[in-house]
Each structure stands twice: as C-alpha cells, then as structure tokens.
VMD Tcl script that draws the C-alpha trace (Angstrom):
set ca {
  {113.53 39.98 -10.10}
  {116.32 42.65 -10.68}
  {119.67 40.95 -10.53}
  {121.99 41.79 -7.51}
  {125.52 42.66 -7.60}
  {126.99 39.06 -6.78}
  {124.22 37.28 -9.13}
  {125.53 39.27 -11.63}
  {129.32 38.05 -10.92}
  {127.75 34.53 -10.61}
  {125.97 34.66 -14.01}
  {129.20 36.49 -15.82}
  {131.43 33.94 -14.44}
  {129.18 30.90 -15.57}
  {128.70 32.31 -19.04}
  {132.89 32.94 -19.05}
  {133.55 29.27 -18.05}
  {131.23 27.99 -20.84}
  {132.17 30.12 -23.13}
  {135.48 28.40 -22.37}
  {134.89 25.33 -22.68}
  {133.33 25.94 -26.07}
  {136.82 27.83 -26.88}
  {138.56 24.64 -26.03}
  {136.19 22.21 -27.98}
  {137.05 24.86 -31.35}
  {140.44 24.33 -30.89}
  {140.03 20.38 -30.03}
  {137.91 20.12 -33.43}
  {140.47 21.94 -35.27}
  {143.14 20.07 -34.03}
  {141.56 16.82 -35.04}
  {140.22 17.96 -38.32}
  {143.82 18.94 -39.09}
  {144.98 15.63 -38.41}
  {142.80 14.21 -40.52}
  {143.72 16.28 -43.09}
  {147.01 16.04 -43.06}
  {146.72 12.08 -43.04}
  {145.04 11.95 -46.37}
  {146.65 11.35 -49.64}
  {148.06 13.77 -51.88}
  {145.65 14.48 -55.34}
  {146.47 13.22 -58.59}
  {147.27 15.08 -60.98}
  {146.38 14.67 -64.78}
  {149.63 13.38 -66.96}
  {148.36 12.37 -69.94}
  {148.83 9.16 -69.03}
  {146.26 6.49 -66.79}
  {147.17 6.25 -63.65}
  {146.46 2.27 -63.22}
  {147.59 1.28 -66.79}
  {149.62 3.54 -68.53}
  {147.46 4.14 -71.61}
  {147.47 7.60 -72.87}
  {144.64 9.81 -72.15}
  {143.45 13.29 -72.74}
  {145.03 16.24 -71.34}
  {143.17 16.70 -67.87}
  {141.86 13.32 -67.38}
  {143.28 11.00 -64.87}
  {141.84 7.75 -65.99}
  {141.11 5.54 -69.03}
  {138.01 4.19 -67.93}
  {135.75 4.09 -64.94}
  {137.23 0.48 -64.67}
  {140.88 1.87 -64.39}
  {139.66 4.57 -61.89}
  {137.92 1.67 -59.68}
  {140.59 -0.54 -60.20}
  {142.84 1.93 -58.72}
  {140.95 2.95 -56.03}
  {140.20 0.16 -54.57}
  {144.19 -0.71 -54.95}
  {144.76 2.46 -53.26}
  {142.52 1.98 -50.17}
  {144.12 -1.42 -50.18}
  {147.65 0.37 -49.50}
  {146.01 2.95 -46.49}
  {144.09 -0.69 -44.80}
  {147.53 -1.83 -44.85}
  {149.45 1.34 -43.83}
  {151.66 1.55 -47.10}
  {150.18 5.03 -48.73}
}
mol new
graphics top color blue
foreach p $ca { graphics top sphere $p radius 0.5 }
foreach p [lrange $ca 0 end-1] q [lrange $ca 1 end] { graphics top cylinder $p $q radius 0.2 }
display resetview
C-alpha cells in the first residue's frame, strides 16, 4: 500500500518524536555518567613511598604489599560509606 501524503507526515512525525526521546535519554545518560564520574576519587599516584605505611617502594609502585594495598582499600571505601573521601 503506497503511503499517502498525511501517512507520510504521520510516520515522519512519529519517527521525529522518538528520535527525541532517544536524544533526551543520551543526554540523561551523560548527565548521570558524569556525575558519577565526577564523584569518584582522585588516582594515586606513585611516590616512592606506600601509601598505607610509609615504607619505601620502587619508583612507580603504589604499594608495599598486596596486604598494604587491601588494607588501604578497604580503609578507603570505609571513608566514601561514611562520606569523608
């Protein structure tokens, strides 16, 4: 069935308002992945020195051990529960 003049207008208005709302729930997602970005904490960065206990490490590492890095992070996630980081 050949489409008519005002099916035509129907059908390019219908595919506008989706396209739309699609449009808005981009910018909606953006919005909120932004947020969440901007929430989380800033990276560490390597000091040559371990972040939970001081200890001197080698250049580009962040932690002594795999105990200091779990001690850390669970201190860490601790501080965001509790709305202190």
């Amino acid at each position: 069935m050949p489409m008519t003049r005002s099916s035509a207008s129907l059908w390019r208005k219908r595919r506008t308002a989706s396209m739309d709302d699609a449009d808005r729930a981009d910018a909606e997602l953006e919005a909120m992945l932004a947020a969440g970005l901007s929430r989380r904490s800033p990276s560490l960065k390597p000091c040559m020195a371990c972040h939970n206990c001081s200890d001197d490490v080698a250049e580009g590492v962040l932690f002594c051990s795999s105990e200091c890095r779990d001690d850390w992070e669970k201190r860490n996630a601790a501080r965001r529960r509790s709305g202190r980081a």
